[in-house]
C-alpha positions as CSV (number, residue, x, y, z in Angstrom):
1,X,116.3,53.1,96.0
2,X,115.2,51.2,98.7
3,X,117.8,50.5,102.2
4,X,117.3,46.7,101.1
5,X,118.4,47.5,97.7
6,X,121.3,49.4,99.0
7,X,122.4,46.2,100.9
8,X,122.5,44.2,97.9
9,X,124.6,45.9,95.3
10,X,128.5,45.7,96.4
11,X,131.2,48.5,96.9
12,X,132.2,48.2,93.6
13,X,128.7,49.0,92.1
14,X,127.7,52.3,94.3
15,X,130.8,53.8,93.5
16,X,131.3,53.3,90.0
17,X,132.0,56.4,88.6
18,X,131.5,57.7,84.7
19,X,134.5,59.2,82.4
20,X,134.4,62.5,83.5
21,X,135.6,61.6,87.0
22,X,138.5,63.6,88.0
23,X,139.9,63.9,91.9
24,X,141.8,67.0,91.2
25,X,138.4,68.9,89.8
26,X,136.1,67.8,92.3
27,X,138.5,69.2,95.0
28,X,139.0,72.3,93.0
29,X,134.9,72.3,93.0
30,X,134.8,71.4,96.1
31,X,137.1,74.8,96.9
32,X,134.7,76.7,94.8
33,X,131.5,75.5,96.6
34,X,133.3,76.4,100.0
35,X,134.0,79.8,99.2
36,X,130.6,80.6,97.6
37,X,129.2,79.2,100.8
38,X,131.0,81.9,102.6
39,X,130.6,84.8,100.2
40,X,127.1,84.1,100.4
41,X,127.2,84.2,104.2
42,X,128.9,87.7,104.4
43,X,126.3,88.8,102.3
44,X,123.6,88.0,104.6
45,X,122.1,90.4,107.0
46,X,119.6,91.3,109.6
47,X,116.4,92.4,107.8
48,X,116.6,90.2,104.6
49,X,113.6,88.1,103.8
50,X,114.6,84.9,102.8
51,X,113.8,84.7,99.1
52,X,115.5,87.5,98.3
53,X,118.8,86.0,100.0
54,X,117.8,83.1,97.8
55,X,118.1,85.2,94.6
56,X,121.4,87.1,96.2
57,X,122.8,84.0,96.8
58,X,121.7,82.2,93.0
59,X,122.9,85.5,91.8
60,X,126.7,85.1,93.4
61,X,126.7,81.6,92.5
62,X,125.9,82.3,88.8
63,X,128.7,85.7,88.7
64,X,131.0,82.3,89.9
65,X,130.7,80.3,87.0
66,X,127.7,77.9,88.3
67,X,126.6,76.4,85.1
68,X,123.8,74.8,87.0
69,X,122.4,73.3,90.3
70,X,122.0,69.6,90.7
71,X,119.7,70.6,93.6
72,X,118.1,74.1,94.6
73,X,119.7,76.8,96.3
74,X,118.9,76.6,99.6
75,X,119.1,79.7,102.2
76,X,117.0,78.8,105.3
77,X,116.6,81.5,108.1
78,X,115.1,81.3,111.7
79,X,112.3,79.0,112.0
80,X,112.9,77.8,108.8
81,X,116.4,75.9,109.7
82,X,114.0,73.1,110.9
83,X,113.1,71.7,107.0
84,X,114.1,68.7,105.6
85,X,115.6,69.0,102.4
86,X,113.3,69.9,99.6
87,X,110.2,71.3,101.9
88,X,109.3,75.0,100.9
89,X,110.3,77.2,103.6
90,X,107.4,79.3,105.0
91,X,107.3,82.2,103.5
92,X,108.4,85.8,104.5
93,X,110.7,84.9,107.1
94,X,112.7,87.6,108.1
95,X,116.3,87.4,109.6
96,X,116.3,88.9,112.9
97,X,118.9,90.6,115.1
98,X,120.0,87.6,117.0
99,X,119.4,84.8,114.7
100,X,120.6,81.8,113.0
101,X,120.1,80.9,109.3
102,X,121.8,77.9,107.1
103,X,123.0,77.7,103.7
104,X,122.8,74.8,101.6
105,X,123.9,74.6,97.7
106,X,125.0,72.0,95.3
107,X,126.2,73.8,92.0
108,X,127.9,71.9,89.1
109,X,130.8,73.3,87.6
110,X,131.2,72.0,84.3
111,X,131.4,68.3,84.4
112,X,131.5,68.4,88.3
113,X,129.2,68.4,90.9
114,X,130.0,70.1,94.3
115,X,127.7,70.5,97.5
116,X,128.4,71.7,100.8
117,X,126.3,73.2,103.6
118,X,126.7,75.3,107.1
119,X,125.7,77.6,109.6
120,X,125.8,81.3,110.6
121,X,124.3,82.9,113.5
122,X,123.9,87.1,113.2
123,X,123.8,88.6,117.2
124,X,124.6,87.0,120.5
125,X,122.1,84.3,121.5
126,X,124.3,81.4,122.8
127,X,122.1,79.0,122.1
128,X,121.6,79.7,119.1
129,X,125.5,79.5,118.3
130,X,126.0,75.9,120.4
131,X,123.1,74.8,118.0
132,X,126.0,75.7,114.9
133,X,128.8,75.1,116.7
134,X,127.5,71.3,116.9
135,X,126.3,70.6,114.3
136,X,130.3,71.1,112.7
137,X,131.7,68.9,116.0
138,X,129.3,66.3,115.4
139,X,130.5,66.2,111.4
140,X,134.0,66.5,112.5
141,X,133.8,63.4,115.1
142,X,131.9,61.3,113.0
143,X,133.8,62.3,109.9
144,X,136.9,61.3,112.3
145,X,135.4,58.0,113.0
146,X,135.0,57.5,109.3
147,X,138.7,58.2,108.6
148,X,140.4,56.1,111.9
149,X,138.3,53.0,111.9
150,X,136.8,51.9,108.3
151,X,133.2,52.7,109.7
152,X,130.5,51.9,107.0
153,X,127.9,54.3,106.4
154,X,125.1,53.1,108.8
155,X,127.6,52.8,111.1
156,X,128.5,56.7,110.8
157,X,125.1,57.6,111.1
158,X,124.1,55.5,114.1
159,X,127.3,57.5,115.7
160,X,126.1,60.7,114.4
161,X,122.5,60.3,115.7
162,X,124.1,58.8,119.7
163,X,126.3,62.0,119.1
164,X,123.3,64.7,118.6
165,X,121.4,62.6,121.3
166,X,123.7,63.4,124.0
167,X,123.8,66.9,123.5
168,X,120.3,67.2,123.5
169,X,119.6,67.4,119.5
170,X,117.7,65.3,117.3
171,X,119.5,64.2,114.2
172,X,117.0,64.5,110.8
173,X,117.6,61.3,109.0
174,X,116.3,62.7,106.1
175,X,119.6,64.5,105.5
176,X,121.7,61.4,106.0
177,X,124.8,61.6,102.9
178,X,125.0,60.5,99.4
179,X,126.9,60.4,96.3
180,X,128.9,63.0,94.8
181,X,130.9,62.5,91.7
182,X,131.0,63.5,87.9
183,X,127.2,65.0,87.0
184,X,124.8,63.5,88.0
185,X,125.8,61.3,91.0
186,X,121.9,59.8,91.1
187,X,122.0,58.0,87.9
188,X,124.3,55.8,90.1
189,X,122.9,55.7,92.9
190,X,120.6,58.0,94.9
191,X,120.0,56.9,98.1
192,X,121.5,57.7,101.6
193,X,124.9,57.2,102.8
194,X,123.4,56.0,105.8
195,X,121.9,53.1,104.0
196,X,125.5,51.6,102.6
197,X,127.0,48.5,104.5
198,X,130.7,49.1,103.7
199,X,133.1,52.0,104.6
200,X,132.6,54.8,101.5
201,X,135.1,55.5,99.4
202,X,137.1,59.5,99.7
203,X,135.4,61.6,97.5
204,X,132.6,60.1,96.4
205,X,130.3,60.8,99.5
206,X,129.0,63.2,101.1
207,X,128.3,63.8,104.8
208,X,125.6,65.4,106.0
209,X,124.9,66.6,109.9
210,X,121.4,68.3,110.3
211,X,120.3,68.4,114.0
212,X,117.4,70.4,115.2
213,X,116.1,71.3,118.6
214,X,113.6,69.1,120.1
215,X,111.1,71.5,120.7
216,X,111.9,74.8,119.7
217,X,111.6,76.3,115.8
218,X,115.9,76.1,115.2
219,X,118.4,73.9,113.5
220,X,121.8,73.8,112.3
221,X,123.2,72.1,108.9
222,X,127.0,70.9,108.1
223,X,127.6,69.5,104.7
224,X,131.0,68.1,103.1
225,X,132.7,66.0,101.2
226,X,134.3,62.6,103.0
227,X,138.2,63.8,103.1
228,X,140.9,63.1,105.4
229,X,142.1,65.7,108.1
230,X,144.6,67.3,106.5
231,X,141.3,69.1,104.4
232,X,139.3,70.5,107.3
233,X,142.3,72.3,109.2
């Protein structure tokens, strides 16, 4: 769906939702989707190539109840941390001692989609950890802004890009939200949050924060759900 398209259609029409909608599961999936994230991220070590972590981590998701993935299972180490969604990683990339690697996942739990995203670093290379550590402030400010003033979607993402800007990131715009919602969100709509001219809707959208260093092979990833603050503490 095209941005003009997007400016067309009202509120009403990009957040319709279908019969299966139900707040209290998708924050119980939500939950799930948060803990698998982190489960997979202990599991993670120094010396893994990355497509096995990719199996390690399809294989925790599936011991969890997973039924499916609306997306792929995404565990992106070093170098790799750079891709835009749905690129193939280069292959045989090994974690190293003092590294950084991101996990990214979107499994559906019965009738409900969760996705979430976010960023480890193994060792002690600062900064490769202000790289992580930034990419979660810049979510948190601009999920903030979202919450306090009514922002619409462009509006976030203008922020979130002036934000990764001034601490000497570049914000991928390819990663830039969508909907969430009973499966599957893109018969609804499937096009960026940052595209959308009015102030989204709690839990229906998702934020995304992917910033990536302007020269060198490294990136960091933050993924959520649009919630107020009383979720993220």
């Amino acid at each position: 769906m095209t941005s003009t398209h997007a400016e067309t259609l009202t509120q009403h029409a990009l957040e319709q939702t279908g019969t299966a909608f139900d707040a209290e599961q998708l924050l119980e999936v939500r939950s799930m989707t948060r803990n698998a994230i982190h489960q997979i991220a202990q599991a993670v070590k120094p010396g893994m190539v990355e497509e096995d972590a990719v199996e390690m981590a399809k294989d925790i998701l599936a011991e969890a109840g997973m039924l499916r993935g609306w997306h792929d299972v995404f565990v992106r180490f070093g170098r790799n941390t750079i891709k835009t969604f749905g690129a193939p990683s280069e292959p045989g990339v090994v974690l190293k001692d003092n590294d950084i690697f991101l996990i990214d996942i979107g499994p559906v739990w019965k009738l409900w989609e969760g996705d979430g995203g976010d960023t480890f670093v193994v060792g002690n290379k600062p900064e490769l950890q202000k790289c992580a550590d930034d990419a979660r402030e810049i979510f948190a400010l601009t999920r903030k802004l979202w919450f306090e003033t009514g922002a619409t979607g462009k509006a976030l993402y203008d922020y979130a890009a002036a934000q990764a800007e001034q601490r000497g990131w570049e914000l991928n715009m390819d990663l830039s939200g969508h909907r969430i919602g009973d499966f599957p969100h893109a018969a609804i709509y499937d096009g960026p949050l940052a595209d959308v001219e009015f102030n989204p809707s709690r839990l229906i959208w998702v934020l995304e924060i992917h910033i990536r260093h302007p020269s060198e092979a490294y990136g960091a990833f933050f993924e959520d759900m649009l919630l107020e603050d009383n979720f993220f503490q």
